[in-house]
KEKE-3310 file (N, C-alpha, C; in steps of 0.2 Angstrom, whole numbers, plus 5000, padded with zeros to 4 digits):
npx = (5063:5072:5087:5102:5114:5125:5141:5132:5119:5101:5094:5081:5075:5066:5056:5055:5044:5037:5049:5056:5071:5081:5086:5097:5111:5123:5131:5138:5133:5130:5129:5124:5125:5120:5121:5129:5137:5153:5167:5176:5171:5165:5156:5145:5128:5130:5140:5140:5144:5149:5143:5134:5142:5154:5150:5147:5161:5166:5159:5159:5158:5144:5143:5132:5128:5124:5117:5109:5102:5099:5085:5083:5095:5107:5114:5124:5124:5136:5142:5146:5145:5144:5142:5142:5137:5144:5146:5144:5128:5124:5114:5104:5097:5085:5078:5066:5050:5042:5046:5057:5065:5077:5086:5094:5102:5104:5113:5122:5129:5123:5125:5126:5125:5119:5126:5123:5133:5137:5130:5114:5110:5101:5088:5081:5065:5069:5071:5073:5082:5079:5092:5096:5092:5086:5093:5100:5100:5101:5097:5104:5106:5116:5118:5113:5100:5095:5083:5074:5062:5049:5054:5058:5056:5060:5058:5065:5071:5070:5068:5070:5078:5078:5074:5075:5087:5092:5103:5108:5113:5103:5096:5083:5079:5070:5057:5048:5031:5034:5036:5033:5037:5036:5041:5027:5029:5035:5049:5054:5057:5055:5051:5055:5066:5070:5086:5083:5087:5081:5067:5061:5055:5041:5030:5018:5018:5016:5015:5020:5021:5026:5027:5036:5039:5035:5029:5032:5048:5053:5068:5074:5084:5076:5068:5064:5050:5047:5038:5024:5015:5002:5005:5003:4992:4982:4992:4997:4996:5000:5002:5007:5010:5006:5010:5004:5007:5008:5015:5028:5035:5048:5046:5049:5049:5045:5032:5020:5010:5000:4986:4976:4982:4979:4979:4979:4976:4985:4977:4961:4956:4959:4967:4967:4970:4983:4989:4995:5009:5015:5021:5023:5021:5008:4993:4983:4967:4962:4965:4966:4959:4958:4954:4949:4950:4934:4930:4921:4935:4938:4942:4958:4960:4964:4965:4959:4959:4950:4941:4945)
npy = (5652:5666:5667:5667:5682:5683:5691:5702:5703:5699:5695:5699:5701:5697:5690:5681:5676:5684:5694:5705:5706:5715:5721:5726:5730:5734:5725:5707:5689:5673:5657:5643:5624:5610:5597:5594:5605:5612:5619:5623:5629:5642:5648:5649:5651:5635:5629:5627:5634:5625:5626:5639:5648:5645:5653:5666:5669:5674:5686:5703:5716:5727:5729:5724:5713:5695:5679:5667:5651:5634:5623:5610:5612:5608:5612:5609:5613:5610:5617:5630:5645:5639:5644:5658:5675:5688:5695:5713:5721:5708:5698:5682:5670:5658:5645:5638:5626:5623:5604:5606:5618:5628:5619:5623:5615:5611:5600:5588:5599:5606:5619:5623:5634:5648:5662:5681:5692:5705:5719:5723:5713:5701:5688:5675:5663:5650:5633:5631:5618:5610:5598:5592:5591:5602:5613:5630:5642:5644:5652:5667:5684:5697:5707:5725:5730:5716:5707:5692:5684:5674:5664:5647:5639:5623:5613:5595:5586:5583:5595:5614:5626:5642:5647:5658:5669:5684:5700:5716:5722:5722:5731:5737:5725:5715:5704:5692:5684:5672:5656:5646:5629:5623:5609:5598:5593:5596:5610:5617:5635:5647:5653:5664:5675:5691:5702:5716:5728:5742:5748:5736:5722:5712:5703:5693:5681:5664:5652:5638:5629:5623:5632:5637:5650:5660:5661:5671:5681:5697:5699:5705:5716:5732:5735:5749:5756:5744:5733:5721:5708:5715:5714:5712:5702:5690:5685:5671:5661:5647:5640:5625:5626:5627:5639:5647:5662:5671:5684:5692:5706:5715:5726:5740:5740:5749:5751:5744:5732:5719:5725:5710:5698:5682:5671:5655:5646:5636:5632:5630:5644:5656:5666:5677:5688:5687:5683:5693:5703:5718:5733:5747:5745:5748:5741:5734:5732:5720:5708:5691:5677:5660:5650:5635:5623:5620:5632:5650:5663:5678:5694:5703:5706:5716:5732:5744:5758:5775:5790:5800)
npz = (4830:4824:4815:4823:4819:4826:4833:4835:4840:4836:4820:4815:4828:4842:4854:4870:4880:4882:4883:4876:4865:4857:4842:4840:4850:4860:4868:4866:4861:4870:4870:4878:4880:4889:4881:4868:4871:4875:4884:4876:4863:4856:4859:4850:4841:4836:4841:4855:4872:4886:4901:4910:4921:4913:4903:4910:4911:4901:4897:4897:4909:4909:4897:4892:4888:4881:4888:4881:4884:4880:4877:4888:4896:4909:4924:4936:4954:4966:4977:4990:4982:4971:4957:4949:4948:4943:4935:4931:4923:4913:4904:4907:4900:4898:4885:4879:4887:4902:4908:4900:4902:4903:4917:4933:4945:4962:4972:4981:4995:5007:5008:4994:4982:4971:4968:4967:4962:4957:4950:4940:4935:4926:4924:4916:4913:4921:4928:4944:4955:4970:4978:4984:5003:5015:5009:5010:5005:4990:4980:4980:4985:4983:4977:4968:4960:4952:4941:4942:4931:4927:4933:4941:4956:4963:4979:4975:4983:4999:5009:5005:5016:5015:5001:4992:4997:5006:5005:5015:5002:4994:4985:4975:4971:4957:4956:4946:4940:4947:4951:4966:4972:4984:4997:5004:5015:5033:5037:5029:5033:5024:5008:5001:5011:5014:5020:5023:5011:4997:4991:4983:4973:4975:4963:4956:4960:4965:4978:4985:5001:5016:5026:5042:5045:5037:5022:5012:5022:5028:5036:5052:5046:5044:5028:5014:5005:5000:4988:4989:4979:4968:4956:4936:4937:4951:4965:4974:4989:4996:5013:5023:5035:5052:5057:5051:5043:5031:5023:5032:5041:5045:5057:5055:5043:5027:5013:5000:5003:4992:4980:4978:4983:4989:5000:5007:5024:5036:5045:5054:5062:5072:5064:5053:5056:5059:5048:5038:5040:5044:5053:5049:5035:5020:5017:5004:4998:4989:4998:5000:5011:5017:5027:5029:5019:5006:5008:5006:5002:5014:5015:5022:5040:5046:5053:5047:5035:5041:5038:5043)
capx = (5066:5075:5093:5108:5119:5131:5140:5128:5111:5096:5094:5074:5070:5064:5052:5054:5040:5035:5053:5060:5077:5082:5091:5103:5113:5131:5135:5139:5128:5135:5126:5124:5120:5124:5121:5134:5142:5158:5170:5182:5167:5168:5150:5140:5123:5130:5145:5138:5149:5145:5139:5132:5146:5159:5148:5148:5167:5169:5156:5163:5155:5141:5141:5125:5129:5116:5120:5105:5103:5096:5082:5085:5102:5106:5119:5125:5129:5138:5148:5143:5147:5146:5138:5145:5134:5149:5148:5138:5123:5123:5107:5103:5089:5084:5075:5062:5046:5038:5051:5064:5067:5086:5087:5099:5100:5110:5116:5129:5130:5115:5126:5128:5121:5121:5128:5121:5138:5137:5125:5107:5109:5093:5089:5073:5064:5074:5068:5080:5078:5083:5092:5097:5089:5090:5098:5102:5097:5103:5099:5110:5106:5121:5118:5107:5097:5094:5080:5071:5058:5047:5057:5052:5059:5054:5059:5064:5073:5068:5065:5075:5077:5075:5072:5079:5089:5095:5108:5106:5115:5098:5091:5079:5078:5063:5054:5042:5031:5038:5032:5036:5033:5041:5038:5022:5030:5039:5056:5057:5055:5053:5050:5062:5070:5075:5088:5085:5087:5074:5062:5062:5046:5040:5025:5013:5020:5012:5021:5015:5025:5025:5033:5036:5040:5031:5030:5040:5050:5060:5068:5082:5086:5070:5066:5060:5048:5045:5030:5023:5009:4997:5007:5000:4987:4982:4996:4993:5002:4996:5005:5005:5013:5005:5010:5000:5008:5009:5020:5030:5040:5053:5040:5050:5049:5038:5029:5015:5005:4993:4981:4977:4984:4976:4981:4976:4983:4984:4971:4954:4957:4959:4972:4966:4973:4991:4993:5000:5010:5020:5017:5025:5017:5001:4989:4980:4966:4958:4971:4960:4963:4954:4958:4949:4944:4927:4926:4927:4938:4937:4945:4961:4951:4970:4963:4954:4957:4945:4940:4945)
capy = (5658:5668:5665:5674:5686:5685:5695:5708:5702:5694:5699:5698:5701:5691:5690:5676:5676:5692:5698:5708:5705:5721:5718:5728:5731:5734:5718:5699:5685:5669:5651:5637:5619:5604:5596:5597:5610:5611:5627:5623:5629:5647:5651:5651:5644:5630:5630:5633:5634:5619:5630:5646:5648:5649:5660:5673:5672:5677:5690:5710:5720:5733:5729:5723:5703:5690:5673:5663:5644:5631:5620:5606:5611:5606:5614:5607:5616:5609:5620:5637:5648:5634:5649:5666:5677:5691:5700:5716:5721:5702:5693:5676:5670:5653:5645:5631:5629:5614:5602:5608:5625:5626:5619:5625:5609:5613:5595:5589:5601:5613:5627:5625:5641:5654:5671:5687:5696:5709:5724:5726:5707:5698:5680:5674:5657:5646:5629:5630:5614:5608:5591:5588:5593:5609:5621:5636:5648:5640:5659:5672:5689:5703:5716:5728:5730:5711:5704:5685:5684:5670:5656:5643:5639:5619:5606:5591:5581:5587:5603:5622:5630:5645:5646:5664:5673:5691:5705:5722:5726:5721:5737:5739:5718:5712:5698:5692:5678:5668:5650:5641:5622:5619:5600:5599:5592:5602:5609:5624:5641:5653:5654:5670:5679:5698:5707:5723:5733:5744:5747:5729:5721:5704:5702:5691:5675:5658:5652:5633:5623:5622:5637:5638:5656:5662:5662:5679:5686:5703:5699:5707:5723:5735:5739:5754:5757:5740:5730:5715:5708:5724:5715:5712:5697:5689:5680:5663:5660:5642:5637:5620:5624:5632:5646:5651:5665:5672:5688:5694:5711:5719:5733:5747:5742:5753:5749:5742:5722:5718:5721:5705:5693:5676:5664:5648:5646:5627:5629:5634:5644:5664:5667:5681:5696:5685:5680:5695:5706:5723:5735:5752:5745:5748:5733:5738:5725:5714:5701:5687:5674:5656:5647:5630:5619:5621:5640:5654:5668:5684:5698:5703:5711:5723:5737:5747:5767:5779:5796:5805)
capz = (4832:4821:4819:4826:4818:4832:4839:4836:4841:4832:4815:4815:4834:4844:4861:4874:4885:4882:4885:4869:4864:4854:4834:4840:4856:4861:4868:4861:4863:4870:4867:4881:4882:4891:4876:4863:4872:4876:4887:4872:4860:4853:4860:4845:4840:4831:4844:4863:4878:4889:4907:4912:4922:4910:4899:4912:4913:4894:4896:4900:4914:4909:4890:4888:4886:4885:4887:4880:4887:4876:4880:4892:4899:4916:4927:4942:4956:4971:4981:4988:4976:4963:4949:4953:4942:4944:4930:4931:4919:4911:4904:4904:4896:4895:4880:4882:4891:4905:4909:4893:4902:4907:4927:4938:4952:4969:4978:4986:4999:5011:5005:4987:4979:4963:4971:4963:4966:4953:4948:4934:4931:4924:4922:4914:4911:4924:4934:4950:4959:4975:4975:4992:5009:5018:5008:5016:5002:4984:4975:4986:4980:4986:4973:4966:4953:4949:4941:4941:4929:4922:4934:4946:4962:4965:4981:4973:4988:5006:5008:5007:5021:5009:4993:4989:5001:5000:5010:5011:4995:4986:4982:4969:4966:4953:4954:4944:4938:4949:4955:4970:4973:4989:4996:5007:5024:5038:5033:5027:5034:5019:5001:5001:5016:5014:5024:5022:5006:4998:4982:4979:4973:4973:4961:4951:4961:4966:4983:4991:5002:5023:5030:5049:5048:5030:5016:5013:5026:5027:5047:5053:5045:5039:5019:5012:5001:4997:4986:4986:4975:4965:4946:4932:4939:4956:4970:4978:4993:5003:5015:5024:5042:5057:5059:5046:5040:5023:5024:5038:5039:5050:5061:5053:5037:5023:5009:4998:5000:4990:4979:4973:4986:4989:5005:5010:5028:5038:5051:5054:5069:5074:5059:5046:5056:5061:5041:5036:5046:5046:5056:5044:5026:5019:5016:4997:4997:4991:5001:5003:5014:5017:5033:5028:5012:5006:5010:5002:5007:5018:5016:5029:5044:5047:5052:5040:5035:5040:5034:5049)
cpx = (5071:5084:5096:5113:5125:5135:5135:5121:5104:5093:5086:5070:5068:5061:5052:5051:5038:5042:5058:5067:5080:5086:5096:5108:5121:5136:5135:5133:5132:5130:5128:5120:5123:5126:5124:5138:5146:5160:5174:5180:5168:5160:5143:5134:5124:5136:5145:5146:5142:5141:5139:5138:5154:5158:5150:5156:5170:5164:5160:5156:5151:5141:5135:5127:5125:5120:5112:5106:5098:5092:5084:5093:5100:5113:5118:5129:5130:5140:5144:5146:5146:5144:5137:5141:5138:5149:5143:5136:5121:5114:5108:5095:5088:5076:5070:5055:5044:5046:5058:5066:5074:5084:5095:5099:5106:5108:5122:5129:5124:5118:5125:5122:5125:5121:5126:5124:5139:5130:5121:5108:5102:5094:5079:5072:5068:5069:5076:5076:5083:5085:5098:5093:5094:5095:5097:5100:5101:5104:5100:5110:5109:5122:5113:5105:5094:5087:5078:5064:5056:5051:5052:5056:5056:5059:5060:5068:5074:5065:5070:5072:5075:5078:5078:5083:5092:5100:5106:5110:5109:5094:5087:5077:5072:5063:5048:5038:5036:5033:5036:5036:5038:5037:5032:5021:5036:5047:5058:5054:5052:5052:5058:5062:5073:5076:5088:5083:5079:5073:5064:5054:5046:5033:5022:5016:5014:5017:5016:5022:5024:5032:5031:5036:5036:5032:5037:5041:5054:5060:5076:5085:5078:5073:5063:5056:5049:5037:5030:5015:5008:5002:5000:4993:4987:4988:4995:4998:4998:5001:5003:5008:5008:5004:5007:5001:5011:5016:5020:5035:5040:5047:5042:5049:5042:5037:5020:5013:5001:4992:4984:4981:4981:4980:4980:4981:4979:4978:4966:4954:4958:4965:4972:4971:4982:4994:4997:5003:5017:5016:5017:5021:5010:4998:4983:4975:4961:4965:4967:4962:4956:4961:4955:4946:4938:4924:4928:4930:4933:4945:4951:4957:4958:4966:4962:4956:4954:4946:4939:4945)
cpy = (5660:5668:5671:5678:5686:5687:5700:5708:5698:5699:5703:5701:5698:5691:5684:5678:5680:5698:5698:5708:5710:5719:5720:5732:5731:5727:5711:5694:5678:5663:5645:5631:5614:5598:5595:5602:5607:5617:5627:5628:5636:5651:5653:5648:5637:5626:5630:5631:5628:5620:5636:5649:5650:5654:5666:5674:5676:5683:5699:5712:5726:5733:5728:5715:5698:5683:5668:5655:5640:5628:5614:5605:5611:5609:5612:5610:5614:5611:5627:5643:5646:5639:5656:5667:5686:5694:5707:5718:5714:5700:5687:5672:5661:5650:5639:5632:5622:5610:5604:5613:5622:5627:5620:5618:5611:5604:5596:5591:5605:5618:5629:5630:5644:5659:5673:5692:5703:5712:5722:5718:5705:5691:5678:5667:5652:5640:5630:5625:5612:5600:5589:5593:5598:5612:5625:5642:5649:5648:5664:5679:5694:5705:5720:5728:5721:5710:5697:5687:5678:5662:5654:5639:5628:5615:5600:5583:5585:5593:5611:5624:5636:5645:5651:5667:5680:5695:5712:5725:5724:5724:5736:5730:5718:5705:5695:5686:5672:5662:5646:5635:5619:5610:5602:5596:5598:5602:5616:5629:5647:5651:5656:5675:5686:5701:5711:5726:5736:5746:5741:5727:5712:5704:5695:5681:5669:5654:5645:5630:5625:5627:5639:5644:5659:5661:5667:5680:5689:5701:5703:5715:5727:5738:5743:5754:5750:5738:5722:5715:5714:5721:5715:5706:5696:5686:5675:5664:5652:5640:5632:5619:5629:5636:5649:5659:5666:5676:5691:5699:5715:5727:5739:5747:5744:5750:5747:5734:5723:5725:5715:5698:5688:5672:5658:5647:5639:5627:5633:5637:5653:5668:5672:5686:5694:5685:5685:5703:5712:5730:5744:5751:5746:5742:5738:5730:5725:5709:5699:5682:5669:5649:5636:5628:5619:5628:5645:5660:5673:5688:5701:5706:5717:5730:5744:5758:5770:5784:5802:5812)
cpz = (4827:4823:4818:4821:4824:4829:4839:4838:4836:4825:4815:4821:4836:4851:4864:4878:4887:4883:4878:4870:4858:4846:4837:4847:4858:4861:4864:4864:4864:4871:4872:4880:4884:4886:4871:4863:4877:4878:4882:4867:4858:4856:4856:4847:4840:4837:4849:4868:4882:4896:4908:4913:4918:4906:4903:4910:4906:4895:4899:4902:4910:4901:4888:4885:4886:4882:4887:4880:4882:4878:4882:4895:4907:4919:4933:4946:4965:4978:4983:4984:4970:4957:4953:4946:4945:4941:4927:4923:4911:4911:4903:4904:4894:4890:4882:4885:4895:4908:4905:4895:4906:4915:4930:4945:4957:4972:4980:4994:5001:5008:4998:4986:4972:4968:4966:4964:4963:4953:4942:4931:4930:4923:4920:4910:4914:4926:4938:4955:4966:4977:4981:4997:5012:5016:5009:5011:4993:4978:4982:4981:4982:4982:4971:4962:4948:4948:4941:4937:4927:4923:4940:4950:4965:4970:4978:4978:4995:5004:5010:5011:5020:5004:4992:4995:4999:5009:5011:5007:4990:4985:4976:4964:4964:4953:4953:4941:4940:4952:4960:4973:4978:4991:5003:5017:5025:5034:5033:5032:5030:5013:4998:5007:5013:5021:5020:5014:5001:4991:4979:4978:4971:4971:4958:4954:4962:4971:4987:4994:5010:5026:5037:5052:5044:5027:5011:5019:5023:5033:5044:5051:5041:5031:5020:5004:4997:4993:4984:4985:4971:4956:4942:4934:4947:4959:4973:4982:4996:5008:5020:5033:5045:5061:5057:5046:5033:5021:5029:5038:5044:5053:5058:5045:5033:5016:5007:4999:4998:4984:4978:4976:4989:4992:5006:5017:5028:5041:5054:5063:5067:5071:5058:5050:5055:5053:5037:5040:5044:5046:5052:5040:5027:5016:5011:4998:4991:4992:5006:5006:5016:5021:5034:5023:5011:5007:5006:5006:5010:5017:5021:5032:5047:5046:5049:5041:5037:5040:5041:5053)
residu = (UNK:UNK:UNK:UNK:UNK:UNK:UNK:UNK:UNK:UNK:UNK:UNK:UNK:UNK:UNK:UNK:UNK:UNK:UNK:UNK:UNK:UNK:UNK:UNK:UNK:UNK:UNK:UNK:UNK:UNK:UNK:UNK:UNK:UNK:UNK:UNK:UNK:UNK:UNK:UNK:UNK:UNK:UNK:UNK:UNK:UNK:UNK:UNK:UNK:UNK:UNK:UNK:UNK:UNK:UNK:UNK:UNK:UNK:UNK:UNK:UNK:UNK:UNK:UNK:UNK:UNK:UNK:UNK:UNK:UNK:UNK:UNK:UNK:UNK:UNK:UNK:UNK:UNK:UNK:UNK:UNK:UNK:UNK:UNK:UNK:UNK:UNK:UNK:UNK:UNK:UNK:UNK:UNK:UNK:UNK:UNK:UNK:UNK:UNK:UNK:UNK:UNK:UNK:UNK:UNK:UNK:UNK:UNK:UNK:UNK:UNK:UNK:UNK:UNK:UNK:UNK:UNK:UNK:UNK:UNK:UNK:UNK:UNK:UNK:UNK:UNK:UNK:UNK:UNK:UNK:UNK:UNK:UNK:UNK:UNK:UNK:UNK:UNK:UNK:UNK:UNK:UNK:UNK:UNK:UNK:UNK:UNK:UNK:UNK:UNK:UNK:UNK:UNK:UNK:UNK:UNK:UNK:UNK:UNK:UNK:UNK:UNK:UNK:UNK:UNK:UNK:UNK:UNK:UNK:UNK:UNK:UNK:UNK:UNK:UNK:UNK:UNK:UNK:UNK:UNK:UNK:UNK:UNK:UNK:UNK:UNK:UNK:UNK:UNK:UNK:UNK:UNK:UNK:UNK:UNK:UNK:UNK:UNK:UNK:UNK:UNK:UNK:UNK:UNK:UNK:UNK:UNK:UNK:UNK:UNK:UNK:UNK:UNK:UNK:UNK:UNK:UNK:UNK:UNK:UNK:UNK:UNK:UNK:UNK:UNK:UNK:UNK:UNK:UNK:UNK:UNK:UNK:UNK:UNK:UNK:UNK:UNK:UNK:UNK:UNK:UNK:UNK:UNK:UNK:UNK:UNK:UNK:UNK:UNK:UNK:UNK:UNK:UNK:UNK:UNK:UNK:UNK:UNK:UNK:UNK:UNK:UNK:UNK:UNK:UNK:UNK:UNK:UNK:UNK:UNK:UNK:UNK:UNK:UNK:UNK:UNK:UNK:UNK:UNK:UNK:UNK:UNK:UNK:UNK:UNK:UNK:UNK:UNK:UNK:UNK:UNK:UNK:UNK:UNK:UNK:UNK:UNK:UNK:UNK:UNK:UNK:UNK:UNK:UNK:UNK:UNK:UNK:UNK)
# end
């Protein structure tokens, strides 16, 4: 990687993961790692701050600040609130790739969680792991504009009750290249849960674990103009609980599912129409769906267009 000129950005340019980092940009660049860093640190390359956490706090709102995270940093986060992401239009970008990508671990407590309490935040290249049983929703997303890109959501002791949670302040959230590797017995309910908010989009994911409600739900409040799946590649959803559903969304809510979504439900039984449900959105197919081992899919059979 080419090195930093900090404050002003990277002399050379530089793409992580396909995600361009521009030579030159308003904001500062701040430098973490569990590693040899330290809060006392001044936040260089050479110098990092020792958690996210206090990177955000030196960061100013709406500059344009990226706080790049080094390979194998580990933040612990305890408490609810443990990792306030507070400080609107912030980047954090971590470096690494496989085991080496900076994790974020919630124990301790069901609540501990990363708030997303501020506006246009971004985060990209994370592992977030779950390291106690039934957490209650570890990333909490109450603002707008936020992205997740190129991270990865895994159970690592019990199971999240959900994964991602959201309010309706989360208009226009992105999410992308996302993987979710919940744990394979009962527990959870969701992946990710939205209330409410509208033009959000969930694409190009990969979602396995034993969901009693789905995989995705929107409940409670309807979204507008939402989309899930149709990125740049196909979606896998498997889930391992019997209710065998994939996505599930509030009757008023509108939008796009699909192209390009792929289910596995639990059980060979009178599924395909139940697996993906809202009664507003439009179903773009091919959302294909495969109710037992050894077979190949079928198509939803959600009642089809005609030229009337």
């Amino acid at each position: 990687m080419p090195m930093s000129n900090y404050p002003n950005g990277f002399a050379n340019g530089v793409s992580i993961r396909g995600v361009p980092l521009l030579s030159s940009y308003p904001g500062e660049v701040f430098w973490v790692s569990s590693t040899g860093g330290a809060n006392g640190n001044n936040g260089t390359f050479d110098r990092p701050f020792g958690t996210i956490d206090y990177a955000i706090g030196r960061c100013t709102a709406s500059r344009g600040d990226i706080i790049v995270v080094k390979p194998g940093h580990v933040e612990t986060v305890i408490a609810a609130g443990g990792l306030a992401l507070d400080v609107a239009g912030i980047a954090i970008i971590g470096l690494g790739a496989g085991s080496l990508r900076p994790t974020i671990n919630f124990t301790t407590a069901a609540g501990a969680d990363m708030n997303v309490d501020a506006a246009n935040i971004s985060i990209f290249n994370f592992l977030f792991t779950g390291g106690i049983d039934a957490l209650t929703g570890p990333i909490d997303i109450n603002a707008a504009d936020f992205s997740m890109v190129n991270c990865e959501t895994r159970d690592v002791t019990g199971q999240a009750t959900d994964f991602i949670v959201t309010d309706d302040n989360c208009d226009r959230f992105y999410i992308s290249d996302w993987k979710h590797l919940g744990a394979s017995a009962a527990g959870a309910d969701t992946a990710i849960t939205v209330v409410g908010g509208d033009d959000w989009v969930i694409e190009d994911f990969e979602i396995y674990g034993n969901f009693a409600v789905a995989a995705i739900e929107n409940v409670t409040t309807a979204a507008n103009r939402i989309r899930i799946g149709g990125g740049a590649r196909p979606s896998y959803i498997w889930t391992e609980n019997a209710a065998d559903v994939a996505v599930t969304l509030v009757a008023a809510t509108t939008g796009h599912v699909g192209p390009n979504i792929n289910a596995m439900l639990q059980d060979n039984a009178a599924n395909i129409t139940e697996a993906f449900v809202g009664a507003a959105a439009q179903f773009f197919q091919p959302i294909n769906i495969v109710n037992l081992a050894g077979e190949s899919s079928m198509q939803t059979n959600i009642t089809a267009s005609t030229d009337a």
